[in-house]
N, C-alpha and C positions, 0 to 999 in steps of 0.2 A: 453670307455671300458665297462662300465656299458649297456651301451646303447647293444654292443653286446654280455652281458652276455643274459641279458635280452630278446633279439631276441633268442640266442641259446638257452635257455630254455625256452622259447614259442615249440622252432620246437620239443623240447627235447619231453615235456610234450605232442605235439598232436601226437607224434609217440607211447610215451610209452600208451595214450589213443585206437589209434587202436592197438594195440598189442592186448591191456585187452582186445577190441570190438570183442572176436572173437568166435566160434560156443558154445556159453553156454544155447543155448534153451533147446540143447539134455540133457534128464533124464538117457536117457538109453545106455552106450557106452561097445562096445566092442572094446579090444586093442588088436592085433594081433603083437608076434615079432616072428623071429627068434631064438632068444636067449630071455628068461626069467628068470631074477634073483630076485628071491620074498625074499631073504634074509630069506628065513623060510625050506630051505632045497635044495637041488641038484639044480641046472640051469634045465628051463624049452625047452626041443629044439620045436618048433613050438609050441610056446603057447600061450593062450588067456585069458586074464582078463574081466572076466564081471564086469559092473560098472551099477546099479542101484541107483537112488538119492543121490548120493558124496558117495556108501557106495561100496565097492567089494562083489559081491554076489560069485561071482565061478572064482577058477581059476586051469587049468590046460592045459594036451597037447588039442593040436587041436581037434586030435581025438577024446578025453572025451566029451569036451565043446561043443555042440550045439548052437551058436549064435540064438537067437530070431528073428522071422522079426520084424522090425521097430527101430533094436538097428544101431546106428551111427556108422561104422566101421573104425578104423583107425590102421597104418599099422608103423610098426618099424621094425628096425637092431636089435637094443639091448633094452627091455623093464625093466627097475628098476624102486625100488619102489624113491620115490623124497626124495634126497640127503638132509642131514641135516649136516649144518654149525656149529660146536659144542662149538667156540668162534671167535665174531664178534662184532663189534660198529656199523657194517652198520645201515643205520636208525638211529642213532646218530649223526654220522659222515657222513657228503655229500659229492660230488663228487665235489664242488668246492673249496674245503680248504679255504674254507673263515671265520672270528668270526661267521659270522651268522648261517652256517649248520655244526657248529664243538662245538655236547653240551657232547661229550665221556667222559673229565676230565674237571672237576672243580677244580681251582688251590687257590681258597680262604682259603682253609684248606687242611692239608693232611690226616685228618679222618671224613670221610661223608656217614656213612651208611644210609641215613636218604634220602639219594640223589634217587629217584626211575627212572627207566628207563623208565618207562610206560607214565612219564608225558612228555618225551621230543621225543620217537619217532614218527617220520616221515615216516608215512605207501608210502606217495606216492612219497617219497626220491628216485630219478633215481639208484642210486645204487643198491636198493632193485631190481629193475626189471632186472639191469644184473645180478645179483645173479639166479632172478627169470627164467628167458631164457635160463642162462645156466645146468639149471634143479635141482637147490638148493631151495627145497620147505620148510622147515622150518630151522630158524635160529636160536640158544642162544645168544643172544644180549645184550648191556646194554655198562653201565659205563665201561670204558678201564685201561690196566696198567697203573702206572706212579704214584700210590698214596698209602699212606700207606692202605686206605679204601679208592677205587673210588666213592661204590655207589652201586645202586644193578641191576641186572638182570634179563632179561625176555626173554622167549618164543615167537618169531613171526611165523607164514605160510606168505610166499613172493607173499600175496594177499590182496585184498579188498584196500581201500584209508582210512581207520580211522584205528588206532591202535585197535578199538574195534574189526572193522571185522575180522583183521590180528592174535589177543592172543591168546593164546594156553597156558600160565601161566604168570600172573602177574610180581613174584616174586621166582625167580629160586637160586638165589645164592648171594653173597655180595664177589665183586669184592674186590682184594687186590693185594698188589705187597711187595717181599721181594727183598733187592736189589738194587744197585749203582741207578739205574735210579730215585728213587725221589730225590734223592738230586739235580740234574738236574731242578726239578719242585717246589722244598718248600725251604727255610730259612733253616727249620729245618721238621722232623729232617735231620743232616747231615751224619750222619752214620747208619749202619746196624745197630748197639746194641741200639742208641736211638730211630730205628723206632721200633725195638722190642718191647722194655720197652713200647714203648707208646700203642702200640698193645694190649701189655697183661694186661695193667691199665684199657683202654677201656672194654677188655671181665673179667674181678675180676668185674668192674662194674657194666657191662652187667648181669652178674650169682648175683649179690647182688640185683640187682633189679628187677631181674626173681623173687627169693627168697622171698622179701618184700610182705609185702600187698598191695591186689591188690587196694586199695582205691587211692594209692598214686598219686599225679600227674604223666599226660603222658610226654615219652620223648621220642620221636621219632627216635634218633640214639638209645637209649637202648633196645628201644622193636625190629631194625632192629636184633643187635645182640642178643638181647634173643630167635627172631628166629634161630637164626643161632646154636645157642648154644641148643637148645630144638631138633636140626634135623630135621627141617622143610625147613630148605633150607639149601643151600651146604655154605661152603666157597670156593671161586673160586681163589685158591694161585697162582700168576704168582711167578715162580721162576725159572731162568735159572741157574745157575753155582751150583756145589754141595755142595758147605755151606750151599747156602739161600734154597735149596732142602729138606737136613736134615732140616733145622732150621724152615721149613714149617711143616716137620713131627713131630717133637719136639713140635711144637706147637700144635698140634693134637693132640699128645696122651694126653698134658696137660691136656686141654680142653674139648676133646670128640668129637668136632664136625666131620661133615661129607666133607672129603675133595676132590675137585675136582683139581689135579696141574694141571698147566698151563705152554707150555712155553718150562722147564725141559731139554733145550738144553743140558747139561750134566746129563741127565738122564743114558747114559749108563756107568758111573762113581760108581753110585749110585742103583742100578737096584736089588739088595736084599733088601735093605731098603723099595723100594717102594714096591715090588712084599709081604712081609713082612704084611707093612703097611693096604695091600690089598685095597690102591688108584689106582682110573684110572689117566690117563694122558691125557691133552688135548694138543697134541704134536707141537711145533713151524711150524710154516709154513714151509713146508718143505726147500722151496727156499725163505726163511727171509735171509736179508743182513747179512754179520756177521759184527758184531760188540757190542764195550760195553760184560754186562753179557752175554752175545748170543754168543761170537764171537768163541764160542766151535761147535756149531751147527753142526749135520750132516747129511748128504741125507740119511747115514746106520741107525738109531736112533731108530725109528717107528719099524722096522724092528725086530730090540733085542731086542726092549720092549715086541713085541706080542709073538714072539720065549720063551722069558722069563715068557710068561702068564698074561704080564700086559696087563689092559684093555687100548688099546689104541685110541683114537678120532682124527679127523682130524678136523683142523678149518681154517678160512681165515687169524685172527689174525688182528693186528693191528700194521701201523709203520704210522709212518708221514710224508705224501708222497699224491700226489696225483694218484692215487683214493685212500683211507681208504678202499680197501677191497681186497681179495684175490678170488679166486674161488676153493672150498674146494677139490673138486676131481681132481684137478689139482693138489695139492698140494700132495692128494695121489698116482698119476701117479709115481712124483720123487720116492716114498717110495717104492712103487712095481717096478721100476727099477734099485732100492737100495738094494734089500733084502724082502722086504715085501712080505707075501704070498698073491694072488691077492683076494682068499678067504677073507682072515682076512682085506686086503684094504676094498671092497665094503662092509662087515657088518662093519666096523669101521664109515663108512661113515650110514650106514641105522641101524640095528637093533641094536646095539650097544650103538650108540649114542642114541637113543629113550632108551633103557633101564637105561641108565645112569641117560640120563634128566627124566626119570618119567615119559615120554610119549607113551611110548610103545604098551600100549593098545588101541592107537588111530594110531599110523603111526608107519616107521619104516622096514616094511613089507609087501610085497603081501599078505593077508591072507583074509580068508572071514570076514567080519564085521568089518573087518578097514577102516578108510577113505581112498576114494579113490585117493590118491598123487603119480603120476608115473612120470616118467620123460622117453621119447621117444625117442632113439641116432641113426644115419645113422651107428654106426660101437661103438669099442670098447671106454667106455666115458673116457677109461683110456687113450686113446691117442689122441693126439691133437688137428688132422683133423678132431676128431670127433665134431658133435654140436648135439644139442639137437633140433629135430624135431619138439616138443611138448614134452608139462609140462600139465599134468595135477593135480589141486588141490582140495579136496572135491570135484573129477567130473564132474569139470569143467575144458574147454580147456582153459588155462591162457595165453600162449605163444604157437606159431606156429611156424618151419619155413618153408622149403618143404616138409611138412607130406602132406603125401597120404589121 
């Protein structure tokens, strides 16, 4: 068995190698769709992206844009800007579910903010590149559910081979879960009111040592949460059922911090609290198994949260299953066949999500002076037959499949 894992990720590795191996001399690309969605106003009909050194210099109809000679032309159905994944372990979590490429949760404790994501991902983890092909160009990634405190989160592009090449932020958020599911994974605690309590000892402490002088020895879980507490990074709440929803908000207002929910399967339960609270939502995979705190889940969800004005995100998520990963704009398909407006789907998926994460000024959008991350579809990426022709990331051609 070993023997032909081993072979199959030899063949895996020289296939995902010529993927990467492919037309990155060119400085200078024009992208030609049919349909252009820059996420920064109206669908473009016969539009053209210019791409000078990984930056967007000009974009608009055919007619405006003049192509250059000498610029590399390539041709699309549907031209958007590259899908952002807005919670994912991918890069954590491998495709072969084995101890060795499964570092998402750490079960030696159930509070580990101290845990960073940046030291254990695997830029050139196979999973990354299906994500990557299917034209999901940046990821929020890190430590997964299942703990009171998993650890913290980070920012990748579904490029380069070292975490260096791939960042885009360090440290984005510190992962948590409210909710039947740790007891599953810890001793203790075993119920909901003791993960709480031990939650709000941790941040009393966290805010006492923010407080202190600064001479005092470091400690590395307290200064994750005195970020968190200061607003420098997000709390990332998974909380499905409408208890542990409230009791994520409850804890917000206590505290102060900046909250990102996760999950929120009974979001529409709850859905003045949140819109109230003026949290976005980072929405369950649309098609997650039901089951446990989940098993309210609904394909309508996404749907009433945007109708309702909540900022809503789409992610791949995480269940325990092989592969650890979902494909984000699939997940938005269900929603826009559920109710969701198709508008509100693809910025959920690009400028939204960039607004959220803090990265907006760099992707997110067609626009001039942003990196250039587009993703290239034969037809609408919201259905199924469609595949992504080309990915392109900072301007370069990452993934190909039959692009012109």
């Amino acid at each position: 068995m070993k023997t032909i894992r081993r072979t199959f990720s030899a063949i895996c590795t020289s296939a995902l190698l010529l993927t990467l191996v492919v037309s990155t001399a060119a400085q200078q690309v024009a992208v030609k769709g049919e349909t252009v969605h820059t996420s920064a106003g109206e669908p473009i009909t016969n539009g053209v992206v210019l791409i000078s050194d990984g930056v967007i210099e000009q974009v608009g109809p055919e007619s405006d844009v003049q192509i250059p000679s000498g610029y590399e032309v390539h041709e699309a159905a549907v031209v958007t800007p590259g899908f952002i994944d807005a919670h994912s372990v991918v890069g954590l979590a491998g495709i072969y579910n084995v101890d060795a490429d499964q570092d998402q949760l750490e079960k030696s404790s159930a509070i580990q903010p101290d845990l960073r994501a940046i030291d254990a991902y695997n830029a050139r983890e196979e999973l990354v590149g299906v994500l990557r092909d299917r034209g999901i160009t940046t990821v929020h990634t890190g430590h997964g559910p299942g703990a009171v405190i998993s650890g913290q989160t980070m920012i990748a592009k579904t490029t380069g081979t070292t975490v260096d090449e791939a960042l885009v932020d360090s440290t984005t958020a510190l992962a948590m879960t409210v909710g039947s599911v740790i007891r599953n994974n810890f001793d203790t605690p075993a119920t909901r009111s003791k993960a709480i309590a031990m939650l709000r000892q941790e941040l009393i402490d966290a805010r006492e040592y923010m407080e202190a002088e600064e001479d005092q020895p470091r400690v590395l879980k307290k200064e994750a949460l005195a970020r968190m507490l200061k607003g420098e990074i997000y709390a990332l709440i998974t909380a499905h059922t409408a208890r542990d929803i409230l009791t994520a908000l409850r804890l917000q207002r206590e505290f102060g911090f900046e909250l990102l929910l996760d999950g929120a399967a009974e979001a529409y339960l709850v859905m003045d609290e949140i819109k109230e609270a003026g949290v976005p939502v980072i929405i369950h995979p649309t098609m997650m198994r039901l089951g446990g705190d989940g098993e309210n889940a609904s394909f309508e969800t996404a749907g009433k949260l945007a109708d309702a004005g909540i900022t809503v995100l789409f992610q791949s998520g995480y269940e325990g299953y092989v592969p650890k990963t979902r494909v984000a704009h699939f997940e938005a398909a269900i929603a826009v066949a559920n109710g969701m407006g198709y508008d509100q789907a693809m910025n959920a998926l690009t400028i939204d999500a960039a607004r959220i994460l803090g990265i907006d000024d760099r992707v997110g959008s067609i626009e001039v002076g942003k990196e250039a991350d587009l993703a290239l579809f034969n037809g609408d990426p919201f259905e199924y037959t469609t595949t992504a022709d080309g990915v392109f990331i900072n301007g370069q051609l990452v993934s190909r499949g039959e692009l012109k």
